[in-house]
N, CA and C atoms of all chains as a GROMACS GRO file, in nm:
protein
  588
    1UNK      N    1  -1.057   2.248   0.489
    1UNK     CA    2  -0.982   2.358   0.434
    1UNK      C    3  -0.843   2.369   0.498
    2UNK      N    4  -0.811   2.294   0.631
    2UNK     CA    5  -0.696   2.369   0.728
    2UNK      C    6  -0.635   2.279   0.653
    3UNK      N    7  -0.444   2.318   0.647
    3UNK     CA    8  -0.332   2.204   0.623
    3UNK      C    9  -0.286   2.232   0.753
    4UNK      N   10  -0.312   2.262   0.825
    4UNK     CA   11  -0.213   2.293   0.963
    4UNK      C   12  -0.292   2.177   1.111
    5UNK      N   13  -0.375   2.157   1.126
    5UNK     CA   14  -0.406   2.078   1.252
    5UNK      C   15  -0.310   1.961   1.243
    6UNK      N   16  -0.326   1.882   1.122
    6UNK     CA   17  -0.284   1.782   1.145
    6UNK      C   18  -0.255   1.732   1.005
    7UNK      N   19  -0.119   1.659   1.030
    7UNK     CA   20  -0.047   1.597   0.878
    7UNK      C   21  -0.123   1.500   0.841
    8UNK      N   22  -0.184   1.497   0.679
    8UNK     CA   23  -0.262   1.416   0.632
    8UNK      C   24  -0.177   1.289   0.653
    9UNK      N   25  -0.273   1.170   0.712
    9UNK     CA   26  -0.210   1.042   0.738
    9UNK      C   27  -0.202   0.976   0.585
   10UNK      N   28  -0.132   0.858   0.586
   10UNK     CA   29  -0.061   0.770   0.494
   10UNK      C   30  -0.224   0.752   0.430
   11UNK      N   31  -0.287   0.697   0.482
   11UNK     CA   32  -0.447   0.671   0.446
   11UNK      C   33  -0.475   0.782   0.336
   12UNK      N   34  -0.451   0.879   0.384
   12UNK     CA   35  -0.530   0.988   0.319
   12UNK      C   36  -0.465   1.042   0.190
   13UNK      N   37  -0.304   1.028   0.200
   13UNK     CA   38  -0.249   1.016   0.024
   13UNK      C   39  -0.267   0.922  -0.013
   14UNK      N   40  -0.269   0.769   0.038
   14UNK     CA   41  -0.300   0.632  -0.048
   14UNK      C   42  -0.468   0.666  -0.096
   15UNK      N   43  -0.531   0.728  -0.063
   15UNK     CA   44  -0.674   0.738  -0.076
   15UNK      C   45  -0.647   0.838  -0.198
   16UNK      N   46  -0.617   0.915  -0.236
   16UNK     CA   47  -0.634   1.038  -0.302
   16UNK      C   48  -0.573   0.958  -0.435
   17UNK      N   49  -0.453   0.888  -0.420
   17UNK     CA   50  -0.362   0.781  -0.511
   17UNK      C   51  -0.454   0.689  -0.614
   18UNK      N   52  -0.515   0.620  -0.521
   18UNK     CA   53  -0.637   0.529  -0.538
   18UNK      C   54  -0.777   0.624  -0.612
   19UNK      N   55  -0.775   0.684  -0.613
   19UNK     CA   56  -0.944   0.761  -0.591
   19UNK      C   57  -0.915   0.813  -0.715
   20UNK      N   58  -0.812   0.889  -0.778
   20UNK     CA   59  -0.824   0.986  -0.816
   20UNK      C   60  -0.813   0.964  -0.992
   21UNK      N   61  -0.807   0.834  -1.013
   21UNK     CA   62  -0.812   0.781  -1.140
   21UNK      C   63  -0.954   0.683  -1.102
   22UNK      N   64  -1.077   0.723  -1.227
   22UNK     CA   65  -1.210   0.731  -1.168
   22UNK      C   66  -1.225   0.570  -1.235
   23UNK      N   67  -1.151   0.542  -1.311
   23UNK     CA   68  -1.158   0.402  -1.358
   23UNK      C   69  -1.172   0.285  -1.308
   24UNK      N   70  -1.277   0.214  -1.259
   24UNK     CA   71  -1.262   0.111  -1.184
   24UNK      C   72  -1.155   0.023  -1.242
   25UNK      N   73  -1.070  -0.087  -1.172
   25UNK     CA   74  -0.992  -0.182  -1.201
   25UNK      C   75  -1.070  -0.272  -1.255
   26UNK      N   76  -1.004  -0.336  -1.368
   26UNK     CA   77  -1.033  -0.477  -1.436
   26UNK      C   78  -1.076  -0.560  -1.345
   27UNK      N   79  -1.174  -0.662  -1.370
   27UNK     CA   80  -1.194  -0.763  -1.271
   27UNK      C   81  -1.074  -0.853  -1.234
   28UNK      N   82  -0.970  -0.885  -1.327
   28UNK     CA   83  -0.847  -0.934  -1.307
   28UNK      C   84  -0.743  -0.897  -1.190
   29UNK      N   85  -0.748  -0.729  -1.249
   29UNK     CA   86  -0.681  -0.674  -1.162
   29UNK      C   87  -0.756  -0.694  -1.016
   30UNK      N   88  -0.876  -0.660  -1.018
   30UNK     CA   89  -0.935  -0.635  -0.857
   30UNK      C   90  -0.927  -0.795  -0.790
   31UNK      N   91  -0.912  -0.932  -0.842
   31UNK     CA   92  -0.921  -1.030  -0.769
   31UNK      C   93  -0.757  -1.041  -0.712
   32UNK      N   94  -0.650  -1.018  -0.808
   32UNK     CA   95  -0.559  -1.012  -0.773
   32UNK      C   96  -0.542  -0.908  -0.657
   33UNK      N   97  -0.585  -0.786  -0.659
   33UNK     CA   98  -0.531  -0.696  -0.485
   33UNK      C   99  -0.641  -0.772  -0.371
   34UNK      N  100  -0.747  -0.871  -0.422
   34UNK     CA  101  -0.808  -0.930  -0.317
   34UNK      C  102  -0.759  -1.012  -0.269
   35UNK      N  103  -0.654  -1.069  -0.330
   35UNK     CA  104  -0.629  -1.202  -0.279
   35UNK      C  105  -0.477  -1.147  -0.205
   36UNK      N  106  -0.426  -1.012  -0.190
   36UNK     CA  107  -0.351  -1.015  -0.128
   36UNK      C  108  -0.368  -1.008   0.055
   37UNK      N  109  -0.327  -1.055   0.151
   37UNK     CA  110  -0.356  -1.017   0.275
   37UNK      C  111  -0.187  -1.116   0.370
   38UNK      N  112  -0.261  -1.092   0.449
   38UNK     CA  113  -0.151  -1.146   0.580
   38UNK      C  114  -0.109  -1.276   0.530
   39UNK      N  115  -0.015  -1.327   0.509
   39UNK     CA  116   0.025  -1.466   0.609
   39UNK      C  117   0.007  -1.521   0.701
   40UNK      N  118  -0.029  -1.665   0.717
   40UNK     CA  119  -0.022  -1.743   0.834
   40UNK      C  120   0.058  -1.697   0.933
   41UNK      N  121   0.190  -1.689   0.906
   41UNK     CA  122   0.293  -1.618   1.026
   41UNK      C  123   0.264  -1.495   1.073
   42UNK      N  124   0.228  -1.397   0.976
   42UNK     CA  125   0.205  -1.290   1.043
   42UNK      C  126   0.031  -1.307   1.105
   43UNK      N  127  -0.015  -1.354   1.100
   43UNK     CA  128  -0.140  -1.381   1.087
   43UNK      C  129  -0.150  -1.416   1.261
   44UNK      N  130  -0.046  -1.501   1.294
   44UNK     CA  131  -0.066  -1.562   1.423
   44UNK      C  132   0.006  -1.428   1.528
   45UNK      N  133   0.119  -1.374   1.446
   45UNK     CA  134   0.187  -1.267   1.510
   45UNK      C  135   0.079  -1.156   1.583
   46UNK      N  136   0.000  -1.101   1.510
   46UNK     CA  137  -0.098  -1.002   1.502
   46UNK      C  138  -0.181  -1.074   1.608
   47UNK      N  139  -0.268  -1.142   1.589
   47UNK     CA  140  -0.355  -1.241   1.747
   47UNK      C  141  -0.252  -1.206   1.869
   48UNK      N  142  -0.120  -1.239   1.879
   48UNK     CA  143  -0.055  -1.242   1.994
   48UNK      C  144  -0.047  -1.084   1.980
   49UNK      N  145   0.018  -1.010   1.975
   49UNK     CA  146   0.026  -0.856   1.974
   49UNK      C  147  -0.090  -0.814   2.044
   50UNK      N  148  -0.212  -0.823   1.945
   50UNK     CA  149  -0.354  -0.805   1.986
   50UNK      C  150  -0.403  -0.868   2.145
   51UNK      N  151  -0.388  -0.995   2.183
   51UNK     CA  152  -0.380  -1.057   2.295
   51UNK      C  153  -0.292  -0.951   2.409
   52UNK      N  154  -0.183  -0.982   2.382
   52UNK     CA  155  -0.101  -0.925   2.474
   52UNK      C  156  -0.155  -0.744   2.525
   53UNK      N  157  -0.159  -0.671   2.428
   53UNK     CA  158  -0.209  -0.525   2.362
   53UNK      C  159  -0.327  -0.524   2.477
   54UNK      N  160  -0.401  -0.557   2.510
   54UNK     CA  161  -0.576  -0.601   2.545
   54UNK      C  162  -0.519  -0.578   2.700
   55UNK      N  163  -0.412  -0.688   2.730
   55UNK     CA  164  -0.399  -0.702   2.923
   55UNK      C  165  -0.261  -0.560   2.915
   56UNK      N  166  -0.223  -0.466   2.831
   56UNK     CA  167  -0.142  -0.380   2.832
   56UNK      C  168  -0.031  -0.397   2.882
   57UNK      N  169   0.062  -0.527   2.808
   57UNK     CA  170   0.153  -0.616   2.803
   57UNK      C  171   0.266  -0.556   2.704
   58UNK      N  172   0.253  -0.502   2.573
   58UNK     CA  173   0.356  -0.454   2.496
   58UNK      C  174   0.442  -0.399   2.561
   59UNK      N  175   0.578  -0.380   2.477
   59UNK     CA  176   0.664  -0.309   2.500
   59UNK      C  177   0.651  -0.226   2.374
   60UNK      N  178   0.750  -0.112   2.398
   60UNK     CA  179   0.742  -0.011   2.280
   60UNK      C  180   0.727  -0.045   2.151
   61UNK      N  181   0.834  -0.126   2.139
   61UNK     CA  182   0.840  -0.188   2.046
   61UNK      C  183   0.750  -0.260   1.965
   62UNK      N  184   0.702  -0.306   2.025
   62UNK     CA  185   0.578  -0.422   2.004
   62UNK      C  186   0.498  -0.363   1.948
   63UNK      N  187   0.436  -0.257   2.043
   63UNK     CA  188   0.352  -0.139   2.002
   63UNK      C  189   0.334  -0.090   1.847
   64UNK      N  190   0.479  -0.069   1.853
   64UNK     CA  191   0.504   0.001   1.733
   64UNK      C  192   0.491  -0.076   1.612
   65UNK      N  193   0.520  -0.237   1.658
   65UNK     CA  194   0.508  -0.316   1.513
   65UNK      C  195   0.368  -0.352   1.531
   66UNK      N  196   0.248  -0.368   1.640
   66UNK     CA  197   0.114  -0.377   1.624
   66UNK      C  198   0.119  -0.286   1.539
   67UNK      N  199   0.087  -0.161   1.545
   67UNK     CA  200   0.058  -0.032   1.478
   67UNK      C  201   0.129  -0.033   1.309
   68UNK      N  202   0.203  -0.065   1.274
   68UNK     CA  203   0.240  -0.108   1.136
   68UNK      C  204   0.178  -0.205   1.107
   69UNK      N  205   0.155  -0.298   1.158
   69UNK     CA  206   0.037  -0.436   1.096
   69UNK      C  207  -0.087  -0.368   1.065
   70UNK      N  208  -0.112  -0.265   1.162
   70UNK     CA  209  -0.261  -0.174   1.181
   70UNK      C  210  -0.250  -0.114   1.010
   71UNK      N  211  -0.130  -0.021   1.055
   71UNK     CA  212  -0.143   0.046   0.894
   71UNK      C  213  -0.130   0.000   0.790
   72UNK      N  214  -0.053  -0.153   0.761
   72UNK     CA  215  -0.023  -0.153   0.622
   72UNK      C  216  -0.166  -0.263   0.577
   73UNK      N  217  -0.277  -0.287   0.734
   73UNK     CA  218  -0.377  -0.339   0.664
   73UNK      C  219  -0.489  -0.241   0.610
   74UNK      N  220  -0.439  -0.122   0.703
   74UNK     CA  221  -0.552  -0.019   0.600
   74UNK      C  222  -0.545   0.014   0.508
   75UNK      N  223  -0.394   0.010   0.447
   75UNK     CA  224  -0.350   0.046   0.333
   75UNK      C  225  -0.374  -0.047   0.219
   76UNK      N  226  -0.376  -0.139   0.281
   76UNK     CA  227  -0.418  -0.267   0.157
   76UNK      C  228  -0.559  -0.267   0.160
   77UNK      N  229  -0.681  -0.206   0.277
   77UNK     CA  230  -0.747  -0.181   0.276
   77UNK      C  231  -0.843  -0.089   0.180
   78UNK      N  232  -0.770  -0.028   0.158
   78UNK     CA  233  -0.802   0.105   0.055
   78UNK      C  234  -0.834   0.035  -0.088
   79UNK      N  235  -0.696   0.043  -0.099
   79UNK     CA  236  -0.694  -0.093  -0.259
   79UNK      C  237  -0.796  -0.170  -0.255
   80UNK      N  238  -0.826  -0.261  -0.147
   80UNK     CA  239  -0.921  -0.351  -0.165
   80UNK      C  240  -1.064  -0.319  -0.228
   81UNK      N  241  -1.092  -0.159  -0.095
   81UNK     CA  242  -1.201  -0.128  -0.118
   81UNK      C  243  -1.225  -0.108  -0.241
   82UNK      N  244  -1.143  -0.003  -0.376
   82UNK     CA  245  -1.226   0.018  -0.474
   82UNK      C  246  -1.186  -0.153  -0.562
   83UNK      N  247  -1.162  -0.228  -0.492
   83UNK     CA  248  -1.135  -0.368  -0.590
   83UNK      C  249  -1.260  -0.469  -0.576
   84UNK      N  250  -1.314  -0.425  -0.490
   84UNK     CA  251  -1.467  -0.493  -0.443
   84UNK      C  252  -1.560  -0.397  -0.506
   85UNK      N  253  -1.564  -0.263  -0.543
   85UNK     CA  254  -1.661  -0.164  -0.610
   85UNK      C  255  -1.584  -0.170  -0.740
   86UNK      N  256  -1.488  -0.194  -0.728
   86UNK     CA  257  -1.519  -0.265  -0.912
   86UNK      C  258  -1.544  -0.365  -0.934
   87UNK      N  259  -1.614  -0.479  -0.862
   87UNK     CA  260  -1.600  -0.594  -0.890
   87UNK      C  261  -1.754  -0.584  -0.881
   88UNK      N  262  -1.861  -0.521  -0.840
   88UNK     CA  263  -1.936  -0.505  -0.802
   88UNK      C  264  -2.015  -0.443  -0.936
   89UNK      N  265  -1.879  -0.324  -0.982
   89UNK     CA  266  -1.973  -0.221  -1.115
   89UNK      C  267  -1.949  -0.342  -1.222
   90UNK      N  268  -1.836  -0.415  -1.246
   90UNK     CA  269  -1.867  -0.512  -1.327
   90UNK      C  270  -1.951  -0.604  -1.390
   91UNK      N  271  -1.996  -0.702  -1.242
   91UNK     CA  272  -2.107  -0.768  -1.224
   91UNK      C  273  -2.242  -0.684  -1.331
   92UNK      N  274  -2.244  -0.516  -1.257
   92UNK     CA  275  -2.325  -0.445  -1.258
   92UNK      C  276  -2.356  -0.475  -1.449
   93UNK      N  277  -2.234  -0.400  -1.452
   93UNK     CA  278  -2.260  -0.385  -1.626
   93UNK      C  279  -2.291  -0.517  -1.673
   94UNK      N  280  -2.216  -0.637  -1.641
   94UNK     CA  281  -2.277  -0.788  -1.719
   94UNK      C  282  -2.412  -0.796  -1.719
   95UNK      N  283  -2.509  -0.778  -1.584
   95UNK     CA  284  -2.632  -0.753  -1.554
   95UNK      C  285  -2.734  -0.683  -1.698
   96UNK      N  286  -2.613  -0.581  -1.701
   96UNK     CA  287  -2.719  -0.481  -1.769
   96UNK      C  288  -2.705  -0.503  -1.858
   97UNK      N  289  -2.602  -0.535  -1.947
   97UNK     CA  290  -2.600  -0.640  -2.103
   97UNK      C  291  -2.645  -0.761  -2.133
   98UNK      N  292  -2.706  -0.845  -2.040
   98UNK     CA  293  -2.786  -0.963  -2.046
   98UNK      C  294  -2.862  -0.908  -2.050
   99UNK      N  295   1.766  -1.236   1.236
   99UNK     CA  296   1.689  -1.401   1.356
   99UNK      C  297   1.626  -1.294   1.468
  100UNK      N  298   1.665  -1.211   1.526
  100UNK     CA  299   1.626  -1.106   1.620
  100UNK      C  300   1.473  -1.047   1.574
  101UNK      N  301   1.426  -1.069   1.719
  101UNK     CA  302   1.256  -1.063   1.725
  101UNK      C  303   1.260  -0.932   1.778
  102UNK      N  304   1.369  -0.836   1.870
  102UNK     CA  305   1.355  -0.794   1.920
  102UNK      C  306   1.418  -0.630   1.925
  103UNK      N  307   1.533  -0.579   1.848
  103UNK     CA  308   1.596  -0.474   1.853
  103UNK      C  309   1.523  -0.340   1.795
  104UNK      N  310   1.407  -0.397   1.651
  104UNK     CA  311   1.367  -0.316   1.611
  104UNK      C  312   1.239  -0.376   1.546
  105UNK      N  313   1.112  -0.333   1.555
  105UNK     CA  314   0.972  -0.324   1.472
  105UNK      C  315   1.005  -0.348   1.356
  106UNK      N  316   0.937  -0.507   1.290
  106UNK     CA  317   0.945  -0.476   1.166
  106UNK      C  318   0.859  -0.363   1.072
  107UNK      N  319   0.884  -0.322   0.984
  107UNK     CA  320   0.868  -0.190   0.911
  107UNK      C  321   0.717  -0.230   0.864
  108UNK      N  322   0.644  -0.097   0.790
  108UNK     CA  323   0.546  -0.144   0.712
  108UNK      C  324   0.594  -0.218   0.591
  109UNK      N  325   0.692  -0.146   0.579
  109UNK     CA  326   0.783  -0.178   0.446
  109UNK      C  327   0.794  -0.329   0.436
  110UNK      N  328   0.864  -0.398   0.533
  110UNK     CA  329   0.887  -0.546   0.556
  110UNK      C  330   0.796  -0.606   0.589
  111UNK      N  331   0.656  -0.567   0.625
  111UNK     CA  332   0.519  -0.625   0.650
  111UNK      C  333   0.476  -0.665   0.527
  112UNK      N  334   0.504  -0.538   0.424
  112UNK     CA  335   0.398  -0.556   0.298
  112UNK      C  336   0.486  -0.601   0.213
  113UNK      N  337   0.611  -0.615   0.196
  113UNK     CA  338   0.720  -0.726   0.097
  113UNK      C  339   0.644  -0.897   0.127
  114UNK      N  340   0.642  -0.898   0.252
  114UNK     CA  341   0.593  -1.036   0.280
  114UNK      C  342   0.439  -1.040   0.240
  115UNK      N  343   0.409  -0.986   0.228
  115UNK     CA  344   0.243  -1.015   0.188
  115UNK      C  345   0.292  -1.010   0.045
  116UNK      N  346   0.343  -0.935  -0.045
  116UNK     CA  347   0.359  -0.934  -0.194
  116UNK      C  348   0.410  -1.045  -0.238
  117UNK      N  349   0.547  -1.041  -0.146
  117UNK     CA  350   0.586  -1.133  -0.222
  117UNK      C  351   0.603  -1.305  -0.149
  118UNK      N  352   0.492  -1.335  -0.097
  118UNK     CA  353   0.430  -1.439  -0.054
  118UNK      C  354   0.370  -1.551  -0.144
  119UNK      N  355   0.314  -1.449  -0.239
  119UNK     CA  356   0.254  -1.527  -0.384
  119UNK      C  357   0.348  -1.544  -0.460
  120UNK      N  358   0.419  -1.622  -0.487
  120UNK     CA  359   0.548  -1.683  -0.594
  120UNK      C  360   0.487  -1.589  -0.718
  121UNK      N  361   0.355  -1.634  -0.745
  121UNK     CA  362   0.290  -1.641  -0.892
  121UNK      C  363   0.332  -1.503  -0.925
  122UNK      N  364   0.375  -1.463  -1.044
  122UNK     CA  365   0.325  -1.276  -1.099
  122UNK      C  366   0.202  -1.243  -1.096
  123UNK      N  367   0.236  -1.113  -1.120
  123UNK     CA  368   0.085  -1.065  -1.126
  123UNK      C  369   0.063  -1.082  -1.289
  124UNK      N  370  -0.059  -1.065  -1.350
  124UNK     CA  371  -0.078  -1.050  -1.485
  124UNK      C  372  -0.013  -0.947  -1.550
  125UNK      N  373   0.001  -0.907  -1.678
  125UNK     CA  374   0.036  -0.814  -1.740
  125UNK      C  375  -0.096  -0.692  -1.720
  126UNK      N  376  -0.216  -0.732  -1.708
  126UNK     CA  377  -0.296  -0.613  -1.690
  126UNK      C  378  -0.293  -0.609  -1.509
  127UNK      N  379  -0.263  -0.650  -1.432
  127UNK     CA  380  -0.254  -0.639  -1.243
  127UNK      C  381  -0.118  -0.533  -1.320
  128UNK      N  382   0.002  -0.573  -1.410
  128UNK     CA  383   0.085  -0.531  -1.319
  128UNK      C  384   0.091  -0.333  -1.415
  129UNK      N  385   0.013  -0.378  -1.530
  129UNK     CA  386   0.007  -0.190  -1.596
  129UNK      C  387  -0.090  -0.128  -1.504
  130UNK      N  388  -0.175  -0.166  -1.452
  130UNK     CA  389  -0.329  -0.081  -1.324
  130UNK      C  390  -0.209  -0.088  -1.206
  131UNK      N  391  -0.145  -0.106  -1.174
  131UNK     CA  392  -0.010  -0.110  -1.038
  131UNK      C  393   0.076  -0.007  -1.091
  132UNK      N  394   0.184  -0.014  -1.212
  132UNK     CA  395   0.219   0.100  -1.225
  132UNK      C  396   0.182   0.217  -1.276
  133UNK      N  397   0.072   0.222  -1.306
  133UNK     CA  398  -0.033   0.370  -1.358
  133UNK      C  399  -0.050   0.397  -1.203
  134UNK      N  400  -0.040   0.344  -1.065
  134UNK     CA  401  -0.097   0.429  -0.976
  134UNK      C  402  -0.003   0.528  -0.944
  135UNK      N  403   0.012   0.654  -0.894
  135UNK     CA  404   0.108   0.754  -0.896
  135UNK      C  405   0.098   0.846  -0.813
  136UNK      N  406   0.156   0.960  -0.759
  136UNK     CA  407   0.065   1.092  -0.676
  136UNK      C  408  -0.023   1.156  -0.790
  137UNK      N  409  -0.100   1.182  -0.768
  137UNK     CA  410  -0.138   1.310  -0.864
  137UNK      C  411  -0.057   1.435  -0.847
  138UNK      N  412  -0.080   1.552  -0.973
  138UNK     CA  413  -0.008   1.659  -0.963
  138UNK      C  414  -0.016   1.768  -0.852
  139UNK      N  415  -0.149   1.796  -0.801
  139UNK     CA  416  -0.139   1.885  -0.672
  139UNK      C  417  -0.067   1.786  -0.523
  140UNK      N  418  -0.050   1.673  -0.477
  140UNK     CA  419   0.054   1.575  -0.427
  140UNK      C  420   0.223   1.608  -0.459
  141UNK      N  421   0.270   1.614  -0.596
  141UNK     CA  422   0.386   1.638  -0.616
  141UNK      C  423   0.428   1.778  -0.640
  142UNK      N  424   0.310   1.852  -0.655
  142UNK     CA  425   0.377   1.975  -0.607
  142UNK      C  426   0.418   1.983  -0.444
  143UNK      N  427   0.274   1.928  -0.364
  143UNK     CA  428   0.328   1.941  -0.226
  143UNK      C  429   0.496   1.868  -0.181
  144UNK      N  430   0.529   1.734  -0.244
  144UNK     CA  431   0.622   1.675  -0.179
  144UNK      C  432   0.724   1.807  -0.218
  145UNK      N  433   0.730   1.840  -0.347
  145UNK     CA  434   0.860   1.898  -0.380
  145UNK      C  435   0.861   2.061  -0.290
  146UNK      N  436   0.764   2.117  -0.241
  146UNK     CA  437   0.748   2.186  -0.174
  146UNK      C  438   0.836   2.134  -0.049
  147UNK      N  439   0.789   2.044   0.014
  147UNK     CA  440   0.834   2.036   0.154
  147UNK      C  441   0.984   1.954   0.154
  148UNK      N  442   0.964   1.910   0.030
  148UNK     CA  443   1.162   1.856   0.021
  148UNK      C  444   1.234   1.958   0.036
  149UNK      N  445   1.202   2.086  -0.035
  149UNK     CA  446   1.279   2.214  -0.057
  149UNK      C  447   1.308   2.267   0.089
  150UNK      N  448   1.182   2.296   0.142
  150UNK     CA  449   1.180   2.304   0.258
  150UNK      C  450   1.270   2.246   0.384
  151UNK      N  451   1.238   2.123   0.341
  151UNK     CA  452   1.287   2.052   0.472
  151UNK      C  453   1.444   2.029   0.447
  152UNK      N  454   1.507   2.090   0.330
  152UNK     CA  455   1.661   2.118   0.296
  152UNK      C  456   1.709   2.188   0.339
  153UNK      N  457   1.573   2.344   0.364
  153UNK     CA  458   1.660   2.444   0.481
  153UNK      C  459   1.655   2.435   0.627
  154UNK      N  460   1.571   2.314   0.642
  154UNK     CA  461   1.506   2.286   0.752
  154UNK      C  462   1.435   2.334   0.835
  155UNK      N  463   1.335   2.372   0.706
  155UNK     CA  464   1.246   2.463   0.804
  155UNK      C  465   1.117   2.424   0.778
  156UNK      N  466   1.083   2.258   0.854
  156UNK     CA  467   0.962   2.238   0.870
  156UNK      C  468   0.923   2.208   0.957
  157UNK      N  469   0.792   2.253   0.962
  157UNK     CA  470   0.753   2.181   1.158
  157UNK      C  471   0.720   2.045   1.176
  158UNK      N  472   0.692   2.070   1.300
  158UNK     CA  473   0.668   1.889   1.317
  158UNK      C  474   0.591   1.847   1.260
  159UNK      N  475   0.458   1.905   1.218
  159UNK     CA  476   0.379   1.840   1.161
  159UNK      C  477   0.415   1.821   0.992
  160UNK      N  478   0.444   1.933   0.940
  160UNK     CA  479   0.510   1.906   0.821
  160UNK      C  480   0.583   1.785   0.781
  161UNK      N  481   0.674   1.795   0.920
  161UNK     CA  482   0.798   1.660   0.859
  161UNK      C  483   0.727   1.545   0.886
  162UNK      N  484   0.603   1.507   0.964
  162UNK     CA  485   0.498   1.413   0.927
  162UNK      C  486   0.452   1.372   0.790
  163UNK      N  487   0.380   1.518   0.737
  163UNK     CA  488   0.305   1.498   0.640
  163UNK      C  489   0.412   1.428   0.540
  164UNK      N  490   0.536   1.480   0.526
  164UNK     CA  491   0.633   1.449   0.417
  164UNK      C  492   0.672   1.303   0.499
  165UNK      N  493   0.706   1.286   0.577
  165UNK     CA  494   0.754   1.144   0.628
  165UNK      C  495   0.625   0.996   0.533
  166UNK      N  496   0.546   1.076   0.580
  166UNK     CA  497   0.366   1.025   0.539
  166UNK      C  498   0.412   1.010   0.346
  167UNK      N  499   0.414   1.081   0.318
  167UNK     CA  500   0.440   1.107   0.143
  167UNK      C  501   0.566   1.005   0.127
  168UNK      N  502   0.668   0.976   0.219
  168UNK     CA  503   0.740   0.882   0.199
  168UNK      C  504   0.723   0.750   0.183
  169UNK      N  505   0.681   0.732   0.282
  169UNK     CA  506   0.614   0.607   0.323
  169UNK      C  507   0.551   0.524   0.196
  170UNK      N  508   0.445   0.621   0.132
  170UNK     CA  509   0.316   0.539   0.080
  170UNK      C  510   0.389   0.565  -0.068
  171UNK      N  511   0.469   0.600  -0.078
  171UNK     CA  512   0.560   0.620  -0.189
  171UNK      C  513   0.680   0.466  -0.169
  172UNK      N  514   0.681   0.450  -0.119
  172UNK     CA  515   0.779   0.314  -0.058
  172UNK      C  516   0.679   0.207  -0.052
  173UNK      N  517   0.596   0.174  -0.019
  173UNK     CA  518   0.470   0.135  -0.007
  173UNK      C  519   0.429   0.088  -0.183
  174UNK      N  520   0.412   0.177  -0.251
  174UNK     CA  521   0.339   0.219  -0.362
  174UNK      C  522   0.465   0.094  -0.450
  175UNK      N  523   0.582   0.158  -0.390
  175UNK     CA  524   0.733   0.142  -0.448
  175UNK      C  525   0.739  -0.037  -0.477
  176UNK      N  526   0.688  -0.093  -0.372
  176UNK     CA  527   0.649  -0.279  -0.309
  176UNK      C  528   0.572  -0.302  -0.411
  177UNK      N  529   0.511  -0.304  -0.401
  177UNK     CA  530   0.375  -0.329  -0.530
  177UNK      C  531   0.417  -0.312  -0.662
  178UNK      N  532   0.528  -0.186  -0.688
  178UNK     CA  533   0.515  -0.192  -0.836
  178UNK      C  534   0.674  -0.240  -0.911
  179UNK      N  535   0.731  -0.281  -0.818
  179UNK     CA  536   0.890  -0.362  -0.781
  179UNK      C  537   0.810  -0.498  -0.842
  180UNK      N  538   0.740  -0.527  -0.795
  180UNK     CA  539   0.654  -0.681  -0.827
  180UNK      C  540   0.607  -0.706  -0.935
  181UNK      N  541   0.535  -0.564  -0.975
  181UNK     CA  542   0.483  -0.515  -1.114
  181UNK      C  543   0.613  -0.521  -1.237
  182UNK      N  544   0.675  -0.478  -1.229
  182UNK     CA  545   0.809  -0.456  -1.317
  182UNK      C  546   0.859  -0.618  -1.337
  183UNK      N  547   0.873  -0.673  -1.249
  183UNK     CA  548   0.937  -0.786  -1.246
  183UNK      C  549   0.807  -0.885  -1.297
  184UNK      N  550   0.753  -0.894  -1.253
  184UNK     CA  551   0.620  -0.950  -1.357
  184UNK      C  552   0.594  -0.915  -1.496
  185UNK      N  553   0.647  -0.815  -1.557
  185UNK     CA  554   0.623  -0.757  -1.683
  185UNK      C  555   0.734  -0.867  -1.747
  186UNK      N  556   0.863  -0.822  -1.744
  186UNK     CA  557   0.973  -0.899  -1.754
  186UNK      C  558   0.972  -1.041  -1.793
  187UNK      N  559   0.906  -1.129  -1.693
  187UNK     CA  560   0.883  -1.238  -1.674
  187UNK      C  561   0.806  -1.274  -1.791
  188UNK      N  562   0.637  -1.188  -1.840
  188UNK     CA  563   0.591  -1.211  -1.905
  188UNK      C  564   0.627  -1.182  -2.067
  189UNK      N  565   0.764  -1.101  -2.072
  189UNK     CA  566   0.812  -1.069  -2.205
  189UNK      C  567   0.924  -1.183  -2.242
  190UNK      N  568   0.984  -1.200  -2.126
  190UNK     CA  569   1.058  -1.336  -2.154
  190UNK      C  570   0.997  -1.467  -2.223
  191UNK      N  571   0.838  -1.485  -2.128
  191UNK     CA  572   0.807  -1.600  -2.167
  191UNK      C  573   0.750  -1.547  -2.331
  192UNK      N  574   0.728  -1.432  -2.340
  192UNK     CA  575   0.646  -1.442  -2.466
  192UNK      C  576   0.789  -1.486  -2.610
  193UNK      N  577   0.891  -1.441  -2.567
  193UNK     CA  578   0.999  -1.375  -2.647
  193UNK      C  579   1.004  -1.577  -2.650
  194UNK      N  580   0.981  -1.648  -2.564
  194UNK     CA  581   1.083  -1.775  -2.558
  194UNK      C  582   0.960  -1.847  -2.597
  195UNK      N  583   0.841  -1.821  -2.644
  195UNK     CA  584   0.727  -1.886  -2.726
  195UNK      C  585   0.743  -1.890  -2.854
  196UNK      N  586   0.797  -1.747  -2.886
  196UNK     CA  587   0.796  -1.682  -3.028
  196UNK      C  588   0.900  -1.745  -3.089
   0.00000   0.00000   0.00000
């Protein structure tokens, strides 16, 4: 009920964004937001961050771009999730028409 | 070339993941991309706290929540920049079939 403890995080409008049209995505659509993720480059970036992060090695900075890798994988996270539960109700319905 | 003055953004995290895949998205990836949107109780809030934060009178947490509404709006913005330009692509090729 409160709006005051605390500002709804990025998660929580990308969630409401996502959620709130009850339509699962096309199977088309859902393989395509699956197949989006990291790059190799960033891919190796994130291990070192993470590495370094662990023996409490960052600098601010660093920090701050771990923590954006953090968020923009939850955020693609989100997407993903209802792209795997539609991929799932799909299946579902082929099931049930055979 | 600088690794070091400033964090890359989420913004510049998730350009490189988008636009990593040369390929477009489909014409149905890229209409389920731009149908995603705030909903209406969302855009009442932003325009609430824009107003607000014109007289400057929001608190810290406020100018979160709206910083937050920026973001995934910029965010949202990546994805459907890709979408548009994929539409395009696919009206060209249809227009240069026909």
């Amino acid at each position: 009920m409160s709006s005051t403890a605390e500002a709804p995080s990025e998660m929580d409008i990308l969630r409401r964004i996502v959620e709130q049209d009850q339509e699962p995505f096309s199977v088309d659509t859902a393989q395509a937001l699956l197949r989006l993720g990291f790059g190799e480059a960033d891919r190796v970036r994130i291990d070192e961050l993470a590495a370094r992060n662990r023996k409490g090695e960052l600098s601010p900075i660093e920090e701050e771009e771990l923590s954006n890798y953090v968020r923009v994988g939850q955020m693609l996270g989100i997407l993903q999730s209802k792209a795997r539960r539609s991929l799932k109700e799909a299946h579902r319905s082929k099931d049930n028409a055979g």
